[in-house]
Structure formats: structure tokens, C-alpha cells
N, C-alpha and C positions, 0 to 999 in steps of 0.2 A: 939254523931253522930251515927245513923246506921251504923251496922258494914255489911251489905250490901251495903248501898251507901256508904258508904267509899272504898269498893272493888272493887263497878264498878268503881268509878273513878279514882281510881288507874290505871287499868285497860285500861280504855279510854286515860289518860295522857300517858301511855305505847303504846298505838296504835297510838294517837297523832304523838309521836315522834320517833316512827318506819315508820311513814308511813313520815313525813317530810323530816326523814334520805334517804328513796326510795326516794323523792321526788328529793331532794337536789342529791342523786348521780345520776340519771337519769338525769339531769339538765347537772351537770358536765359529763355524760358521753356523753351527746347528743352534749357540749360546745369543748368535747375534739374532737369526733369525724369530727364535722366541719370545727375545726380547722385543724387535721389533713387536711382533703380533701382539705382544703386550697380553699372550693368554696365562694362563694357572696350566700346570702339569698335573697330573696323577697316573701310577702305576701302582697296578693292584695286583697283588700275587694269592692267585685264588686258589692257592694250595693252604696257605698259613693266612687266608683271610685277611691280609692287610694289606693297608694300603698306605703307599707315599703323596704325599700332599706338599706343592711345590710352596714355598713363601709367596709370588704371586698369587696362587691360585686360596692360599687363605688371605693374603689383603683384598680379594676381588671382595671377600666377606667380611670384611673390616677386622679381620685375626689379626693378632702376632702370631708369630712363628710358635711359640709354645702353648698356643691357646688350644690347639688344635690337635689330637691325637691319630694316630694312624688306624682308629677303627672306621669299616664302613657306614657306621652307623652316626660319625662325625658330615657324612654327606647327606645320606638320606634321609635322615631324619628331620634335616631343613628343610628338603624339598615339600612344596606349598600340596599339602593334602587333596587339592584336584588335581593334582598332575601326576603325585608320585604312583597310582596306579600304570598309567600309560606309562612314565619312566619304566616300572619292572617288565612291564612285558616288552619293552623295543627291548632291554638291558639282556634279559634272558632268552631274547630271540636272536641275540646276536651270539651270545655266548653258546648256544646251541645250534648254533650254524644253519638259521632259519634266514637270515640275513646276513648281507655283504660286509656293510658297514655300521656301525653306530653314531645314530644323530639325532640328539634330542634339543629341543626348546621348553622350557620349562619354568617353572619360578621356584627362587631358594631365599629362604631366613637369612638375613645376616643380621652383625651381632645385635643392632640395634632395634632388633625384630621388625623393620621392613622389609620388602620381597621384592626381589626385585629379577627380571628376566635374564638366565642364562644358556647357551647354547655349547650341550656339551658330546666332544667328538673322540671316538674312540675304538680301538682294534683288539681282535683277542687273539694270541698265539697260543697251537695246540701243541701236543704232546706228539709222538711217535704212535699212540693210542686214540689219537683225533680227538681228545678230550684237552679244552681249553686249561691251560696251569695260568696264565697271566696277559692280562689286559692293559692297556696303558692308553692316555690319551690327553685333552685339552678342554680348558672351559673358559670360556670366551661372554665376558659381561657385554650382551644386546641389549640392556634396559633400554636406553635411550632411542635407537633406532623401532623396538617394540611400541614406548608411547609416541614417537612419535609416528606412528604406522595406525595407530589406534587412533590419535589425534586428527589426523588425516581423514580415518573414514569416518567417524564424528558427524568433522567439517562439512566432509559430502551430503551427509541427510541431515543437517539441523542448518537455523538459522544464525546467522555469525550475532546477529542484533541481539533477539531474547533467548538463544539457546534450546530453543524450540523444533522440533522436526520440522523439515521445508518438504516443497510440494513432494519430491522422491520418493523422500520415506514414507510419507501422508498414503500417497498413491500404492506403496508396497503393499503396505496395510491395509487400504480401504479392497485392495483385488482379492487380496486372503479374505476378508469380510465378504465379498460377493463369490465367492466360490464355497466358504464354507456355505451360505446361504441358498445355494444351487445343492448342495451336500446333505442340508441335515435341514430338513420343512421347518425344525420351530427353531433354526437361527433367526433375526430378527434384527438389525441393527438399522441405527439413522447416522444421518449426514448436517452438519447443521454450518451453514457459510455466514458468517458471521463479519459485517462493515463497518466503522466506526463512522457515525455520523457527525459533520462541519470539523473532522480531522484538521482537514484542508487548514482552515481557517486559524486551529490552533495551531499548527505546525507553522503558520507564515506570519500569524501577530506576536507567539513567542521566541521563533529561531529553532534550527531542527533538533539542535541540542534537546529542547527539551519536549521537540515533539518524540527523539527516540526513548528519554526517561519514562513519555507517556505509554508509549508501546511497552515499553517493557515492563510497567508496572501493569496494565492488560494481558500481558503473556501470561504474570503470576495469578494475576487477577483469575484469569479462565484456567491455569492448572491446578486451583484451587476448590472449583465449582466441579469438576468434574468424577468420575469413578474409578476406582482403579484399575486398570487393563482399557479404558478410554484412551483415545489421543485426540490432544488439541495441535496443531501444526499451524506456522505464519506461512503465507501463498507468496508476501510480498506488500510491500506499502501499510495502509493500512487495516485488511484483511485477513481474516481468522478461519480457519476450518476446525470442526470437531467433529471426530469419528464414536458414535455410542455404538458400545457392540452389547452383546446380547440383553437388548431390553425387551418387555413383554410387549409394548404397542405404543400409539402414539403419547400417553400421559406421561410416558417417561422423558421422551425428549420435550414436549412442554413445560414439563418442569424444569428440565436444566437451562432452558431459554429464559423462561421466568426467571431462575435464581440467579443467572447472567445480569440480565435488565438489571433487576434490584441492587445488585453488587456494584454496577457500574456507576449507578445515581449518588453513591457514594464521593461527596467532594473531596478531591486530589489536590496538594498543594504545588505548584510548580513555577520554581522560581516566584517565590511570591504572592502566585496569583493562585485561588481557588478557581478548580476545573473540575464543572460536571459535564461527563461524558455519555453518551447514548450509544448505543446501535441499532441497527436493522438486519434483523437473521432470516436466511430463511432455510426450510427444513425439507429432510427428502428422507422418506419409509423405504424400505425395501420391498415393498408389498407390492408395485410396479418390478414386472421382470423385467432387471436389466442383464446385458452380456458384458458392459465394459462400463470400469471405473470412469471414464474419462465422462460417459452419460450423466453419471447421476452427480457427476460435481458442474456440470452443467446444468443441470435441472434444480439444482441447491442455488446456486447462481443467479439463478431466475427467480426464485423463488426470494431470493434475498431485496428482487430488483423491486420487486414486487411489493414488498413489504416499506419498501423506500418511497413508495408510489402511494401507500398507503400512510403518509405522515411523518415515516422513520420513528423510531425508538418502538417499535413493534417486531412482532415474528410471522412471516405465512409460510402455510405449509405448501409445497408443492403440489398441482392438480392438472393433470393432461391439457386443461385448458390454457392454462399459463405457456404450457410449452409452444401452442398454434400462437397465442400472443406475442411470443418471445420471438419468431421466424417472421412475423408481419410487424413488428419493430424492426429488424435488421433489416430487413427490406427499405423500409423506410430511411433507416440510416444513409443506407446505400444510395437511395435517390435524391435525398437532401445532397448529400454528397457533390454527388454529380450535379445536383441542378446548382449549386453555389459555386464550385471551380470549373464546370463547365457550361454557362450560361446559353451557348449558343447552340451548342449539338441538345441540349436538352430544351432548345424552343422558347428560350424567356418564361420557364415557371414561375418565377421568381418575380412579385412586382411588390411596388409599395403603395398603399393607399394615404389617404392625409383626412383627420379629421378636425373640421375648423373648431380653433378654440376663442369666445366670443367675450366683449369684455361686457359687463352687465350696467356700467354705466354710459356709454352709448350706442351699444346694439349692434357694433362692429366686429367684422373675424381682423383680432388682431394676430395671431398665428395658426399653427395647424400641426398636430401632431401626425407623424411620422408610423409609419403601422404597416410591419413586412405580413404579405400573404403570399400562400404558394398554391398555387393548381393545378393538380397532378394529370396528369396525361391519362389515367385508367381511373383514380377515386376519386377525380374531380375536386373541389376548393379542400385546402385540408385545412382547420383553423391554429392559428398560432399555440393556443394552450396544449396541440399534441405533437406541433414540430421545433417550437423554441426550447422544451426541458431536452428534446433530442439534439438541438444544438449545443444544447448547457453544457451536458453530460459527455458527447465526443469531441469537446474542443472547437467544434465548426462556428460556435457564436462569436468569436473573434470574427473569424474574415465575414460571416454575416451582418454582424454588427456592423461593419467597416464599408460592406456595400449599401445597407442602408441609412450610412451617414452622407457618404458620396452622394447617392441620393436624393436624399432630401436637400443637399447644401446646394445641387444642381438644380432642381427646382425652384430652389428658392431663392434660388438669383434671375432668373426666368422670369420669376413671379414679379419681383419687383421691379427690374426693368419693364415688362408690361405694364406695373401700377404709376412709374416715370412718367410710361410714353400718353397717361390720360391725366396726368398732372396728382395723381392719389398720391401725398405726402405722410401719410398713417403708417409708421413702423410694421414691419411684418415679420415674425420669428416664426421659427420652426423649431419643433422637440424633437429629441430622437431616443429612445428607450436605449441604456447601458446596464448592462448585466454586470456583475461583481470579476464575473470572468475578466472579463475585456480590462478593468479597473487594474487587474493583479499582471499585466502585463506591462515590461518596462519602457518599451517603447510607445504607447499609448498616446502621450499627450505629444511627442512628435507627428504621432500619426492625425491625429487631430488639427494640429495648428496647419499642414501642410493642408490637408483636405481645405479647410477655412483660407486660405492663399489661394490655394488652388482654383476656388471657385467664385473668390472676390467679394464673398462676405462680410462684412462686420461682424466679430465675434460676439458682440453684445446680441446681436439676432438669434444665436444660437442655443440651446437650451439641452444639457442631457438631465435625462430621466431619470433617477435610480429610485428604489421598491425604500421603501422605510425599513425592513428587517437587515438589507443589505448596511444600512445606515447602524441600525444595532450591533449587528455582529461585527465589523469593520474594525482595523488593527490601525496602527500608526502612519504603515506604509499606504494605508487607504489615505488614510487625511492627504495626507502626503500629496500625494496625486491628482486630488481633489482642489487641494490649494493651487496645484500647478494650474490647474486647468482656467480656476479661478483668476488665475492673473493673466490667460490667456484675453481673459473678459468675458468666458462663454458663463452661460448662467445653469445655478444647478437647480432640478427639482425635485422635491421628494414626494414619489406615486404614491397610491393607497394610503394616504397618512393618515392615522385612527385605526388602522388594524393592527400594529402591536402596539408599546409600550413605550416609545419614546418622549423621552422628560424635556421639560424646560435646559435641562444642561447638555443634553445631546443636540439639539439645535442652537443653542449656544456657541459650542465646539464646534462646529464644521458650516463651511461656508455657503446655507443654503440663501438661494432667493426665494422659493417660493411651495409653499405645501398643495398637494394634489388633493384632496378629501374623498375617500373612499366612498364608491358609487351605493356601496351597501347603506350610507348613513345618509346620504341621498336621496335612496328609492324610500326610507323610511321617516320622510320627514313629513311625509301625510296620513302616517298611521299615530303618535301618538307627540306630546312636548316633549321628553326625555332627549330624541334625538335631535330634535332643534337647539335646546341645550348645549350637544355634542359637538353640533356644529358651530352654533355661537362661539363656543369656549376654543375651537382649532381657530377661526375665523379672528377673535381679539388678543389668539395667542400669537398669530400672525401677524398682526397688525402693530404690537406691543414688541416685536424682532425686526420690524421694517421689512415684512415680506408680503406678497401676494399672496391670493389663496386661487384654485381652481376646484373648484365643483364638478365632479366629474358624475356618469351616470344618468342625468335629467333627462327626464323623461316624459313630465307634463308638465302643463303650466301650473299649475300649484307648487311643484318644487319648486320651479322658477321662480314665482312670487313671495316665494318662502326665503330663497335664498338672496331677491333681492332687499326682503326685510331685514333680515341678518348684515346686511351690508360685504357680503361676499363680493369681490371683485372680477371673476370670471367664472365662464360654466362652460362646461365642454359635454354633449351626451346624443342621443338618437332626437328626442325632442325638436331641437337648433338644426342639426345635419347626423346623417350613418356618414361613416370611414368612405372618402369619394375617390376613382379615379381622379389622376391627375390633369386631364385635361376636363374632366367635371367641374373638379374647383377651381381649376383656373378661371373657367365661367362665372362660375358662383362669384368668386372673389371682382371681377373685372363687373359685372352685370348688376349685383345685387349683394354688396359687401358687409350690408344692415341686414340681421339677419331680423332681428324685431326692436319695434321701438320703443325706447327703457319708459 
């Protein structure tokens, strides 16, 4: 043999099996690579209309391999009827060389008739004629990345609690509402902010558990009441907003407020307990030109605040006035503010008065209640009934509360060492008004007993005050507190008693000393017998529980007479003394501690 063609051939059988070997791992690398990507294949020969369909790419659709035929109509035909338009035209825009590439996202049938999202990638090669003959490419199962993409934006505008649009979305919507209504004169929509009233109270005597079953059962509650193309949206907490779009005028949203109320009077069981719930809404027209969403959910806001002022479990509608109200509250906030963490740059606004409270059988001030007042530097005395609901409401009634205990416990150590230094051996207590607020905090009865150390007290001198409804409404955790305070030795009193509804077993239950008797059953004990009655029966209801009574209110001697017939044990009113500086009654008490002779 030529030792030439012997060499090429050598030669050629060496490139032979070199270029096989390229062949073969190129093969395997292209096999691994697919595999990897875990897509479907398909090449389509669009000359003979058919198409290969890989075993992947029909298990992506829960096929066997023989379930599945090579017509194109084995693909399209699955694809979900709002997509498959947009599939033909990217499909045919790329096959006509209108586009680079093909890449669609789409939803397809599989076997089990769910749909589910896939993204499919693909290339056309042409002819020598630039007319495409075959396309080939990839389908890649996205469902899960798609819901959870969809899941995601959800998230962002709804409430994780009731499922509800939150403020974002609320807000998308109500700007679309104030632009179409700049757009078209007879758009018309309202605003309705909507609060749940003594929430508080159920969410901390039941546990939040079931304050969130309550919320939620109010989410359905108001997506039930509402119109279609309406939205109700949670802000946060306990607060609700509802968007009404195109109503005729204001009868419309009074109606849906009304069928609110009504729906919510509805007793809820939870955990056991029957709960009726209220709120207070308040409402905003668009018949005020506003330019910005963020206005008119402000002025709904006010308007709800408003409605809370008015009793709660009502609705007001928004009125230019409310809003000059709503700017001279804030102001007031802001000064309260200041004048209680900043006593001294704000001048001592801030004082407490004491009114003697006298016992009726021997005409002695045997304490005095305790009575914060402020005097504003521009409006002059502002009276309590419009700066304490402003402490209620901002949290500020704590550290308020806690200066006029300081206080009063300072005085009234004062007071007694003067009554020492003249030999006066007559017990002397002082009251001090406690709000519910203050009650629901944990440190409370520390804060108390340190004050009563601090100022060298006997707790038994001491006396807080709490309102009777506070005493109704009250959870476990109240008692609770109540009792501590109780063992502290300070004594408790219940204000206005006779204005709600409290039984023989609610003062049973909780460890009161002594009932306050509402000034209104007082001022009325010389108009007819009924209220002498009222008071007799609080007075032997008293007396039948081992407690004191105070008469609060008096105002002439006829009450007084009245009430020392009844056999009432103390009175406290304008009659006897008005609320004095502190160095007033120090006189008083030191010079003339009889205020009249029984």
C-alpha cells in the first residue's frame, strides 16, 4: 500500500473520531443542559405543519408520551382563550420577521383542565427565499413564580388581617374618584370613615385573638352592605373606610351608614361571649372642591371625630366648620402637650385645685378632692370637660394623671403636718380622679405605691376615683388592678353613681369603698319625691355593702337638709365651698374646718 495513502487515512479515521467524540459530547452537553433547565422542546416544521413535542414538554401538561400527537393544534388549542390572541400575533410576528425573537408568557390547559402559566421561547430558520420552513424552541412551567408575583402584589394593597384593600389601594381609587369628578360634573361620590366603638375594651377583656375574629367578621360585615364597584378598605386597627362612587347625593350614603349601624347591632358570639358592637362614621360629598385624596380622608376623619363627640354609635356628615374646629383641637393638643412635659418653659399652666369634701354628721372637711385645671396663656382658664377627653384620646392622661397625683399626695402631707403642728387629730384624705386609661397600664400600681412612699402617706388617706360606666365596661384585667391597689390600702370610689346601670353584683364584685351620687339626683331632690327615693335606695344600698356615700352637686340648704334626712354620710358641692387654691384651703382647713353645724 502507498505509504502516503496509508497516512492520509490514518489520518482521516483520527479526525473521523475526533470530530464523533465533539459530536457525541456536544450531544451530551446540549442533553445535559435541557435536562438541567428542566424545559419541554418543540420543533415545528412549517412546511408539513407538524410539530415534535418533547416527553418533557408534554409531562409539563401531565401527558404521556402517546397522549399527545404532533399537530399544532395539540398546543393551541390549550392555550387559555385570553391569551391565545396575543400568542398568534408575537407567533406570526416573528415568523415574519417583524421580530428578533419569540417570547411569550401565557396560560395553557393541562390534562386535568387547570391552567396554569407558561413561558414559551423560540426561533424561526428561513429558506434561501427568506421565507421561514422551521421553528424550534422551549417551554418552561413559570406557574409558581407567576402566583407567587400575583401573590405578592395582593399583599401590597390588601390587608394581611381581613383581606381587605389597605390604605394604597384605598387611596389609588379614591384619586381616580376625585379626577373623574374634576372630569365629568355629575360624577358624585362619598367618603365614609368609619370607627369601632369601646374596640379597645373588647380586644383587652377578650385577648386579641378574638379582637382579630371581630375585625374580621366587620370586614365581611361592611363588604356585604356595600354596592358593586364600591370599596371598603381597613386603614389599620380598628378603622374602616368606604369609597361610594357614583351616587346621586347625600341619601345615598346615609343609607348605607344607616344599614351599617343596623347590621352591626347585630349580637356577635365570641368566644363565648355575646358582642354588640357600634361605631361612629363620619361622611365626606364631594360637593367641596377638593385637589387631593389625602384632603378629603382628612375631613371624613373629622367628621367621624365628630360623630364620637356626638355620643358614638352615630354618623356626621362633614361641614367647613368641623374642619376650623378640627385645627383649634390640634392646637390644643399641642399645648396640653407642651404645658404637661414641659411645665416650666410653659409658665406652670398647669395647677390643681381641691374641693373640701364635708362629712354631714359633724360638719368637718374630712378630705378634698383633687381637681386638675389649665390656663392657657392666650384663651385664658380652659375647663376640664374640653382638655381631659384631649388627654383621654392622645395618651397624655397618664403622665397627667400621675402629676396630679404627685400632687395632691404633696399637699396632703403638708396639710396634715400643719393639722399636727395645732394638735387637729381628724383624719384628712385626699381623692384623685383615675381614668380607665391609666387603669390599663402595667405599671400603674407600682407607680402609685412609690408616689404614697414617696410622699409619706398612709395609703388608707388616699382615694382614687373612677366614673361608674368605667366600672361597667371593665375586663378581668381591670379587677385585677383594682384589687392590687386595694391591698396597697388606698380606697376606691365610684363617681357619678346612678348614671348607668350598675347592679347589686357589680359592687359586690369589685372592691369599692364608697359611692359618689350623681350631682344631677342632687340638684333634683327639691323638685319632686321620686328623686329622694333614688337617693334613699343608692344611700341603704350603700350602707347594706359597708360603704360610704358622697353627695356630690349641693347646692342649697334644702339639699343639704334633704340629704341629712336620708342619712347620707357626706356632701361635697358649691353650697359648702367652689374647687379652692391650694393655699385657700389650706386656710380654710387650718382657720375654719367646720364648715356648718350638723
Amino acid at each position: 500500500m502507498d505509504g502516503n495513502l496509508l497516512t492520509r487515512s490514518i489520518r482521516y479515521a483520527i479526525e473521523r473520531k475526533h470530530a464523533e467524540d465533539a459530536l457525541r459530547d456536544s450531544e451530551e452537553r446540549y442533553s445535559l443542559a435541557i435536562q438541567g433547565a428542566n424545559d419541554g422542546l418543540w420543533d415545528w416544521n412549517l412546511e408539513t405543519n407538524k410539530i415534535y413535542y418533547s416527553p418533557r414538554w408534554k409531562e409539563i401538561l401531565n401527558y404521556e408520551c402517546d397522549e399527545i400527537g404532533d399537530s399544532p393544534n395539540e398546543w393551541l388549542s390549550r392555550i387559555h382563550p385570553d391569551d391565545i390572541e396575543k400568542f398568534r400575533v408575537a407567533l406570526l410576528g416573528h415568523i415574519n420577521r417583524l421580530n428578533g425573537h419569540f417570547q411569550e408568557e401565557y396560560r395553557i390547559k393541562r390534562k386535568d383542565g387547570e391552567f396554569i402559566w407558561v413561558l414559551t421561547r423560540g426561533y424561526a430558520v428561513q429558506n434561501n427565499r427568506e421565507k421561514a420552513y422551521r421553528m424550534a424552541g422551549s417551554l418552561t412551567n413559570i406557574d409558581v413564580r407567576k402566583r407567587t408575583e400575583k401573590q405578592l402584589l395582593h399583599d401590597a394593597f390588601h390587608d394581611p388581617l381581613t383581606n381587605l384593600p389597605n390604605r394604597s389601594l384605598f387611596m389609588d381609587r379614591l384619586d381616580r374618584a376625585v379626577e373623574n369628578a374634576k372630569r365629568y360634573r355629575d360624577y358624585h361620590f362619598a367618603v365614609l370613615y368609619m370607627d369601632l366603638d369601646r374596640f379597645k375594651v373588647i380586644n383587652d377583656s377578650l385577648g386579641h385573638t378574638y379582637g382579630d375574629d371581630l375585625l374580621m367578621m366587620v370586614a365581611k360585615l361592611l363588604s356585604s352592605c356595600i354596592r358593586s364597584g364600591d370599596t371598603v378598605a381597613r386603614l389599620g386597627g380598628d378603622e374602616f373606610v368606604i369609597l361610594l362612587e357614583r351616587i346621586d347625593d347625600i341619601s345615598d350614603a346615609l343609607e348605607i351608614a344607616d344599614r351599617i349601624k343596623q347590621r352591626l347591632k347585630i349580637p356577635v358570639n365570641l368566644n363565648g361571649h355575646e358582642v354588640v358592637i357600634t361605631a361612629s362614621i363620619g361622611i365626606v360629598l364631594n360637593d367641596i372642591t377638593y385637589d387631593e385624596s389625602e384632603e378629603i380622608l382628612r375631613d371624613a376623619d373629622i367628621a367621624m371625630y365628630q360623630a364620637k363627640m356626638l355620643g358614638k354609635d352615630c354618623h356626621s356628615v362633614f361641614s367647613s366648620s368641623m374642619g376650623k374646629k378640627a385645627v383649634e383641637r390640634l392646637e390644643l393638643e399641642n399645648d396640653l402637650r407642651q404645658a404637661i412635659t414641659d411645665p416650666i418653659r410653659r409658665k406652670n399652666e398647669l395647677d390643681v385645685v381641691f374641693q373640701p369634701i364635708v362629712s354631714l354628721e359633724t360638719g368637718m372637711i374630712e378630705g378634698f378632692e383633687s381637681l386638675a385645671r389649665w390656663k392657657h396663656p392666650e384663651r385664658g382658664q380652659i375647663g376640664p370637660d374640653e382638655f381631659i377627653p384631649v388627654a383621654e384620646e392622645t395618651g397624655l392622661i397618664h403622665t397627667l394623671g400621675l402629676w396630679v397625683l404627685k400632687q395632691a399626695c404633696k399637699q396632703l402631707r403638708i396639710w396634715q403636718k400643719a393639722l399636727e403642728s395645732v394638735s387637729d387629730t381628724i383624719p384628712l384624705s385626699i381623692t384623685v380622679n383615675f381614668s380607665g386609661r391609666q387603669f390599663s397600664r402595667p405599671e400603674v400600681v407600682n407607680q402609685i405605691k412609690h408616689i404614697i412612699s414617696e410622699n409619706q402617706i398612709e395609703p388608707s388617706h388616699l382615694s382614687l376615683e373612677i366614673t361608674e360606666s368605667l366600672l361597667i365596661e371593665s375586663d378581668d384585667r381591670f379587677h385585677d388592678v383594682l384589687k392590687k391597689i386595694r391591698d396597697l390600702g388606698v380606697n376606691i370610689h365610684v363617681d357619678d353613681f346612678g348614671r348607668g346601670y350598675s347592679s347589686f353584683s357589680y359592687l359586690q364584685r369589685f372592691p369599692v369603698n364608697t359611692l359618689k351620687i350623681d350631682a344631677l339626683f342632687t340638684q333634683l331632690l327639691e323638685r319632686d319625691g321620686k328623686n329622694s327615693e333614688i337617693v334613699n335606695s343608692i344611700v341603704n344600698l350603700a350602707k347594706s355593702l359597708g360603704m360610704s356615700v358622697v353627695a356630690e352637686g349641693v347646692e342649697t340648704d334644702v339639699q343639704l337638709q334633704k340629704l341629712k334626712d336620708i342619712k347620707c354620710t357626706h356632701v361635697q358641692g358649691y353650697f359648702l365651698s367652689r374647687p379652692l387654691k391650694r393655699e385657700v384651703a389650706g386656710e380654710l382647713l387650718l382657720q375654719n374646718r367646720k364648715i356648718f353645724q350638723p
